[in-house]
ChimeraX commands (.cxc) that place a marker at each C-alpha (Angstrom):
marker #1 position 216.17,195.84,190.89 radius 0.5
marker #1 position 215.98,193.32,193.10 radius 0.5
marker #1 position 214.50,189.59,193.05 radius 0.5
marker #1 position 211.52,190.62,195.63 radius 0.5
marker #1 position 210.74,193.31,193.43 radius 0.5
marker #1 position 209.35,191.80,190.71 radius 0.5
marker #1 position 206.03,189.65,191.73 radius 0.5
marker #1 position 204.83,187.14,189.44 radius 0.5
marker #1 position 202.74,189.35,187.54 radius 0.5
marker #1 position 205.84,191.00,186.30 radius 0.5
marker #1 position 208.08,188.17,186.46 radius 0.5
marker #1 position 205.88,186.16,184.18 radius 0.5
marker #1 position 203.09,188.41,182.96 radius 0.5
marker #1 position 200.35,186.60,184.78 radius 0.5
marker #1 position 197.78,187.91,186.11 radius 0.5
marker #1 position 197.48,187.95,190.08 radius 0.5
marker #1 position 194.99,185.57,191.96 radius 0.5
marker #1 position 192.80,187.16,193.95 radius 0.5
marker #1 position 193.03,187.72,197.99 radius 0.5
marker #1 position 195.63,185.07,199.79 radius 0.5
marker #1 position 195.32,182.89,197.32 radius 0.5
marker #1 position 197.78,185.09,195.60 radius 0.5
marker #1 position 200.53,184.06,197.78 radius 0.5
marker #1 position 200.26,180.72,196.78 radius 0.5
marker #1 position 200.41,181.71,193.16 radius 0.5
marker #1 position 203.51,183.66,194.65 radius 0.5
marker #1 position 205.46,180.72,196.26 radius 0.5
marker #1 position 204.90,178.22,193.38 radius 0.5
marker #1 position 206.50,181.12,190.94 radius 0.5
marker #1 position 209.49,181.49,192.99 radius 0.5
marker #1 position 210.99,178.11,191.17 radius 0.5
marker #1 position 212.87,177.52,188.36 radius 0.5
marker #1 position 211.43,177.39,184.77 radius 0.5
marker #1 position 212.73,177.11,181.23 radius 0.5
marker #1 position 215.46,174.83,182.12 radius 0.5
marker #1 position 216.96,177.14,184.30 radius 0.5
marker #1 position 217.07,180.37,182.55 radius 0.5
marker #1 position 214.93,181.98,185.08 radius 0.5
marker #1 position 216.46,181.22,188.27 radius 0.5
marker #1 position 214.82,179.54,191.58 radius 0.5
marker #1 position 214.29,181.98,193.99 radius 0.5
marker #1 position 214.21,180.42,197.53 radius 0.5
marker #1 position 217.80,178.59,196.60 radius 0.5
marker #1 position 220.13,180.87,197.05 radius 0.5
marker #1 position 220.41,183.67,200.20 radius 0.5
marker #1 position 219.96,186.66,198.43 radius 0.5
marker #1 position 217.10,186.25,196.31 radius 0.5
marker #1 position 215.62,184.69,199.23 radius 0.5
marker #1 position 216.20,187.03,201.51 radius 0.5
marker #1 position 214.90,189.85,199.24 radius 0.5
marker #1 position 211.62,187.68,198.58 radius 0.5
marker #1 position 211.15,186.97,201.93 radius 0.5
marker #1 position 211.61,190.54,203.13 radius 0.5
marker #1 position 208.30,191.59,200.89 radius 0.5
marker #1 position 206.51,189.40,203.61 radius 0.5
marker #1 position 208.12,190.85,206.40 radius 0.5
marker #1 position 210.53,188.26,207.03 radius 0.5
marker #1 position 214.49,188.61,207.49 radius 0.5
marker #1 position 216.57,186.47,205.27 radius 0.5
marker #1 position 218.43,184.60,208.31 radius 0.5
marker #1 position 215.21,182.80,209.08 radius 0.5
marker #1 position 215.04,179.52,209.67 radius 0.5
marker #1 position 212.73,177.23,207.52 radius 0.5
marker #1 position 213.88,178.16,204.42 radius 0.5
marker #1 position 214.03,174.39,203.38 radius 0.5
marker #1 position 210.39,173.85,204.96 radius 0.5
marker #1 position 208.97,176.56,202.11 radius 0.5
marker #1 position 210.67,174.90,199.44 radius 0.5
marker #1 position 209.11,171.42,200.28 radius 0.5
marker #1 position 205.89,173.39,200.94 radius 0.5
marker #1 position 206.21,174.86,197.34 radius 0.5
marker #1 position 206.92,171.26,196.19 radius 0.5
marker #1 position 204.08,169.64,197.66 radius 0.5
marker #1 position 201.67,172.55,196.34 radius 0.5
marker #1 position 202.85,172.39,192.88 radius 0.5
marker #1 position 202.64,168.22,192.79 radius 0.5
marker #1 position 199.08,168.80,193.98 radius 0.5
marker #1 position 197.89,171.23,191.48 radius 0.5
marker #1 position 199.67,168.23,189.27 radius 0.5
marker #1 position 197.63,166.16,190.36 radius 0.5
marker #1 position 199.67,164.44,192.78 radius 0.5
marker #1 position 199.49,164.93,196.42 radius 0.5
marker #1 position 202.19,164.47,199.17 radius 0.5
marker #1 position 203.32,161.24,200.16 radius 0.5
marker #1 position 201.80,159.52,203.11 radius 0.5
marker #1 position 203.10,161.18,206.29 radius 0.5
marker #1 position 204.68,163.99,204.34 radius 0.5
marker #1 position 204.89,166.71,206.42 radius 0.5
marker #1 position 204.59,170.11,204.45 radius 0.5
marker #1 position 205.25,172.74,207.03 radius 0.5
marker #1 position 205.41,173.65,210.35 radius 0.5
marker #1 position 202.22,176.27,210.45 radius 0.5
marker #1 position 201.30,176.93,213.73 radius 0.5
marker #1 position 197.53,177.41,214.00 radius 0.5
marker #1 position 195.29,178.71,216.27 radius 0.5
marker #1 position 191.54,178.98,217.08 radius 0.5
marker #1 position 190.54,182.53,218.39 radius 0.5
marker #1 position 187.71,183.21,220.95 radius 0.5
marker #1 position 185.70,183.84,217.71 radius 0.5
marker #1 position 186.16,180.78,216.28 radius 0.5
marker #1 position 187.96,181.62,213.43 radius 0.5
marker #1 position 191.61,180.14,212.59 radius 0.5
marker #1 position 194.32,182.11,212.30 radius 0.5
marker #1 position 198.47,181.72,212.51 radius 0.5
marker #1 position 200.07,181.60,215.67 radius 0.5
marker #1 position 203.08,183.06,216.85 radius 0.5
marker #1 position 205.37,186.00,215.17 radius 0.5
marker #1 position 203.47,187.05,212.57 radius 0.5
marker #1 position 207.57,187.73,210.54 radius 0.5
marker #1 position 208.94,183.89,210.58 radius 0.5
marker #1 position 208.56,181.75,208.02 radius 0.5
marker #1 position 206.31,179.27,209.89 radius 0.5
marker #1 position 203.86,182.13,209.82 radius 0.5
marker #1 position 204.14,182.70,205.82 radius 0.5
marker #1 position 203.65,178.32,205.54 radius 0.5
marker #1 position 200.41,178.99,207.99 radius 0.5
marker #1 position 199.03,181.86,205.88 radius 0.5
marker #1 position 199.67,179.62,202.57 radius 0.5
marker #1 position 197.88,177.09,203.97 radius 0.5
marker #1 position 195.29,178.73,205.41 radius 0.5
marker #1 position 194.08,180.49,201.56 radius 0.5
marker #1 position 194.19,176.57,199.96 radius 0.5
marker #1 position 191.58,175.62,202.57 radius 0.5
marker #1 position 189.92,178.79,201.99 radius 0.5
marker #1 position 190.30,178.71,198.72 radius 0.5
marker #1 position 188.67,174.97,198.85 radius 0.5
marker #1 position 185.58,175.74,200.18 radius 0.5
marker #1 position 185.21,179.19,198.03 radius 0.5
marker #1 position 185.24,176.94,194.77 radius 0.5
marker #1 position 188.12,179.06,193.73 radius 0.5
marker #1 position 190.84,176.67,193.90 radius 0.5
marker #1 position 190.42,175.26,190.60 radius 0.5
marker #1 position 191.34,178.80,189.02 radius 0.5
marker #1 position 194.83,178.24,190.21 radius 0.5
marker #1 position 196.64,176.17,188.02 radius 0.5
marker #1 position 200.00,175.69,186.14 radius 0.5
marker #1 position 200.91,176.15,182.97 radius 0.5
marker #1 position 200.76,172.53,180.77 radius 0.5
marker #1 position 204.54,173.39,179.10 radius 0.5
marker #1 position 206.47,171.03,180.63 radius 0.5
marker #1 position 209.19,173.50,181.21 radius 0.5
marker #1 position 207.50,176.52,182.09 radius 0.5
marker #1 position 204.66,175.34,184.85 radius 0.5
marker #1 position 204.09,179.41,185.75 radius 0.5
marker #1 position 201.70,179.25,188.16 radius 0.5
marker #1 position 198.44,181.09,186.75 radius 0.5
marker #1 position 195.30,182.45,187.71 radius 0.5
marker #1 position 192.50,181.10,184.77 radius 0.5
marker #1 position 190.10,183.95,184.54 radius 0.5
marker #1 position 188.02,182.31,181.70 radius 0.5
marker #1 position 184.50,181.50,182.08 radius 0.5
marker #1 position 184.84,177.58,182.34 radius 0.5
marker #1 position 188.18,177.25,183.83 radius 0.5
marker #1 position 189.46,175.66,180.22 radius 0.5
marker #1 position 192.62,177.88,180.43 radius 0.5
marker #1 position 195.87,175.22,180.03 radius 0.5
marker #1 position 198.22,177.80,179.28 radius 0.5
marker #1 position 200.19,180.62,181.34 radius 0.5
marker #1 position 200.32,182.89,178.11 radius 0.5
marker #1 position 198.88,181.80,174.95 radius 0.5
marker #1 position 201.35,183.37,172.57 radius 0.5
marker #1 position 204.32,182.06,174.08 radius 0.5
marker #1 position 203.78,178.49,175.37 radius 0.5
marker #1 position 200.21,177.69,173.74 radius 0.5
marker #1 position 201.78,178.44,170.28 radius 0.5
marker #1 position 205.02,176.59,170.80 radius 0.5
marker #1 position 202.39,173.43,171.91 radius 0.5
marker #1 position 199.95,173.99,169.45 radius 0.5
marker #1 position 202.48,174.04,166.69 radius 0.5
marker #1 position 203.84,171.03,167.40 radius 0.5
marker #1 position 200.81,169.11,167.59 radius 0.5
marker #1 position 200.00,170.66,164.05 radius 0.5
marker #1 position 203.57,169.84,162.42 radius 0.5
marker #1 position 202.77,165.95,164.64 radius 0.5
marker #1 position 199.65,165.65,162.51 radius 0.5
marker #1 position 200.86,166.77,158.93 radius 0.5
marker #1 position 204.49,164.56,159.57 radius 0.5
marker #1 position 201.40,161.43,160.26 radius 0.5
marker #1 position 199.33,162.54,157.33 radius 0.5
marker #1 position 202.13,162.26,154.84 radius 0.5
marker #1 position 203.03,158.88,156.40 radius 0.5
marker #1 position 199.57,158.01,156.16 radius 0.5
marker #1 position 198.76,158.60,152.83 radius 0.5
marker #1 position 201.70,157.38,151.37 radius 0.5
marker #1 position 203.76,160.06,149.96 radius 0.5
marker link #1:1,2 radius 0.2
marker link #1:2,3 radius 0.2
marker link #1:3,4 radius 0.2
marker link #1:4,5 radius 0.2
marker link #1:5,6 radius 0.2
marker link #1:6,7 radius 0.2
marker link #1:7,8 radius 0.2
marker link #1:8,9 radius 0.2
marker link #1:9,10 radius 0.2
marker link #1:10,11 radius 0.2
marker link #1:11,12 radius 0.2
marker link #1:12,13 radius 0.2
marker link #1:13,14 radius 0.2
marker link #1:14,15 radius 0.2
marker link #1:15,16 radius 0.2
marker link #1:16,17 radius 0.2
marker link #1:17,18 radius 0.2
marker link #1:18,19 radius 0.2
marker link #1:19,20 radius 0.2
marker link #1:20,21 radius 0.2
marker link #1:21,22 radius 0.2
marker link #1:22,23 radius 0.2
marker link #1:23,24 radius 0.2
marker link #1:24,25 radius 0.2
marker link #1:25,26 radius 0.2
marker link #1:26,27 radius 0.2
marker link #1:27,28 radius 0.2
marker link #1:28,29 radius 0.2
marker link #1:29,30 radius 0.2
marker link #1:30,31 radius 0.2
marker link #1:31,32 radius 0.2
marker link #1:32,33 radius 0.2
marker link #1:33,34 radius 0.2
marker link #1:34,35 radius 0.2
marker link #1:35,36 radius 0.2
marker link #1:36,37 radius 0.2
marker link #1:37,38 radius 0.2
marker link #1:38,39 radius 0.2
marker link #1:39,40 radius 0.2
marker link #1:40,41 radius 0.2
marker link #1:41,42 radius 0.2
marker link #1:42,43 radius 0.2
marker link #1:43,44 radius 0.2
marker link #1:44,45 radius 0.2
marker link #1:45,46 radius 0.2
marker link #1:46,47 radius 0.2
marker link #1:47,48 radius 0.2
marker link #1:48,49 radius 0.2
marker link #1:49,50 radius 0.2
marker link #1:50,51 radius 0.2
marker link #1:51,52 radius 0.2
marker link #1:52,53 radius 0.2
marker link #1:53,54 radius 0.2
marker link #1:54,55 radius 0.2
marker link #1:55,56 radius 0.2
marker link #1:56,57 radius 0.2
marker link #1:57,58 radius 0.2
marker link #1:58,59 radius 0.2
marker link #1:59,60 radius 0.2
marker link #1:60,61 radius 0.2
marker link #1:61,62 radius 0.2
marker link #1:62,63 radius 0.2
marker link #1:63,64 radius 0.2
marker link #1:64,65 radius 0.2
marker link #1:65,66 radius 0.2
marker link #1:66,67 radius 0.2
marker link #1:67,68 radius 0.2
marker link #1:68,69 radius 0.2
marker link #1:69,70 radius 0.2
marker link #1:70,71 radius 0.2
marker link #1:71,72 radius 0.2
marker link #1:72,73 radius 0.2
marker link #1:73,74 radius 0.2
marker link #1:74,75 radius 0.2
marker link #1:75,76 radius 0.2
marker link #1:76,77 radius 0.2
marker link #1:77,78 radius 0.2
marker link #1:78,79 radius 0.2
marker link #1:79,80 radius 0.2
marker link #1:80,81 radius 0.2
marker link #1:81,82 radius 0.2
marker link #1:82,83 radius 0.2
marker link #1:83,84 radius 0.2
marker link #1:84,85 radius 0.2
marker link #1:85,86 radius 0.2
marker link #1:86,87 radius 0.2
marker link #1:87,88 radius 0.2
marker link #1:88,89 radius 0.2
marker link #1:89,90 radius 0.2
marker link #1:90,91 radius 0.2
marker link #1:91,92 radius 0.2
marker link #1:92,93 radius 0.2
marker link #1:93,94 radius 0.2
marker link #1:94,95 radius 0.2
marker link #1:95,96 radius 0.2
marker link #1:96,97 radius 0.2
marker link #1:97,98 radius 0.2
marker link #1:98,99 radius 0.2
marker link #1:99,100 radius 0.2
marker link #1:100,101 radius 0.2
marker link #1:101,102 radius 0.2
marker link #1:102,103 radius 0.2
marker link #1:103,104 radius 0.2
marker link #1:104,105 radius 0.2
marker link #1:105,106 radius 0.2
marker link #1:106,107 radius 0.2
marker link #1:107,108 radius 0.2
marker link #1:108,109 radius 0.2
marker link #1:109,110 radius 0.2
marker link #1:110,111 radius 0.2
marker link #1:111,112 radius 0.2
marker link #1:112,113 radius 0.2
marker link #1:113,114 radius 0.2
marker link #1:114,115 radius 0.2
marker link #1:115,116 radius 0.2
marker link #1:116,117 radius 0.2
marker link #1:117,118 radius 0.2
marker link #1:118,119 radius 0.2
marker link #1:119,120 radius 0.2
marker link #1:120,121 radius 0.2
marker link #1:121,122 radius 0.2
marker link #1:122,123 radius 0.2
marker link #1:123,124 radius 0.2
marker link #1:124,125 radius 0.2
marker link #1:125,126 radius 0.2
marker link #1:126,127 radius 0.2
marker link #1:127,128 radius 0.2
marker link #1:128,129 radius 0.2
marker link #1:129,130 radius 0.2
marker link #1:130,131 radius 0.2
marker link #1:131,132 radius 0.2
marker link #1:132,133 radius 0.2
marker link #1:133,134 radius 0.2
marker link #1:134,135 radius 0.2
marker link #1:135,136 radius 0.2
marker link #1:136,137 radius 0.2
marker link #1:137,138 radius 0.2
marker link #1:138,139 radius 0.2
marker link #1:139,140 radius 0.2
marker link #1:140,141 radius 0.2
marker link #1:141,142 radius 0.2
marker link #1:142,143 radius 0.2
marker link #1:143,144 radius 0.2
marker link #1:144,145 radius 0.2
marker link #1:145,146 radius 0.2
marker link #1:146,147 radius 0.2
marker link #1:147,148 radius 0.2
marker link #1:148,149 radius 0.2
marker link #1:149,150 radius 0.2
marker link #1:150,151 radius 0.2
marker link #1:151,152 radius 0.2
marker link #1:152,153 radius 0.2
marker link #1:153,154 radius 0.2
marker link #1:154,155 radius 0.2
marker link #1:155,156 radius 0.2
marker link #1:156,157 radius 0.2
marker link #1:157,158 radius 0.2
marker link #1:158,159 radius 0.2
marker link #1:159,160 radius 0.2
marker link #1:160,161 radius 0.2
marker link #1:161,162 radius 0.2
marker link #1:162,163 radius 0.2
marker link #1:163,164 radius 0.2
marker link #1:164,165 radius 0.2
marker link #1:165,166 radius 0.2
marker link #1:166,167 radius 0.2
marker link #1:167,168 radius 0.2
marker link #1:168,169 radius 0.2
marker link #1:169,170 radius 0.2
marker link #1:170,171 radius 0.2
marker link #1:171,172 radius 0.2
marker link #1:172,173 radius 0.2
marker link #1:173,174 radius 0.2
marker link #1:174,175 radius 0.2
marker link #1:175,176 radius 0.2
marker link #1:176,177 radius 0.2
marker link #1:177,178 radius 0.2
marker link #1:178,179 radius 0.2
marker link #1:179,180 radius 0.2
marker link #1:180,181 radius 0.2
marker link #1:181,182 radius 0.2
marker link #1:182,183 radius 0.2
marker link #1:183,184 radius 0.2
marker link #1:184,185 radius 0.2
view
């Protein structure tokens, strides 16, 4: 089974964002997490390649280094942090039809056309209020990109049982170590 075959869903057992925003979710899971141990997908040819080809794209296109700093600049954002002054974070080409609507430009199988889309379902994404829902997991090392169903948008964690436990218990073993300090014993 290849790299492009398993989607994030499967690759981390997160549930899917809805509509384009799901290739956003998509991109930011293509990097590393847990140190390593799952690897980065857009870093070497053939797991790029593979993922790419699930959009349509060949492997031996350029840009390859544009999507990574695209993925980069996404996830510092949803960290709170947003791109340098200047930074450029893709070349999308954009376009306004005769309808007024704004669409990608160009071959709709290049990666510039993949940054465009990725772009285009942030914005949308923006002014739908939906945004917010995509987030990444609070473990440091993980960071799975998510999609927080819950009512109020208070989900931290990509899966509860794995790295809200790990968190939770060592906040709880923190505050017992402190209590014993505390009182003396």
């Amino acid at each position: 089974m290849g790299y492009a075959s398993v989607m994030p869903e499967q690759r981390y057992r997160v549930a899917a964002a809805p509509g384009d925003l799901r290739l956003v979710q998509e991109l930011l899971n293509t990097s590393a997490k847990n140190g390593g141990r799952t690897p980065d997908l857009l870093d070497a040819a053939l797991p790029a390649a593979e993922w790419l080809s699930a959009y349509g794209i060949t492997g031996d296109s350029p840009g390859i280094s544009d999507l990574r700093r695209l993925r980069d600049v996404v996830r510092r954002f949803l960290l709170g942090a947003g791109p340098e002054p200047g930074e450029v974070t893709a070349a999308a080409p954009l376009v306004l039809h005769p309808d007024g609507t704004v669409g990608v430009a160009g071959e709709p199988n290049d990666i510039g056309a993949l940054a465009g889309r990725i772009l285009l379902a942030i914005r949308d994404a923006q002014l739908a209020g939906t945004w917010r829902r995509l987030k990444l997991c609070r473990n440091p090392d993980c960071q799975v990109a998510f999609w927080d169903s819950s009512r109020n948008t208070s989900g931290v964690w990509h899966d509860v049982r794995t790295c809200g436990n790990v968190a939770n218990l060592r906040k709880s073993r923190a505050r017992r170590s402190a209590s014993v300090i505390v009182d003396g014993s």
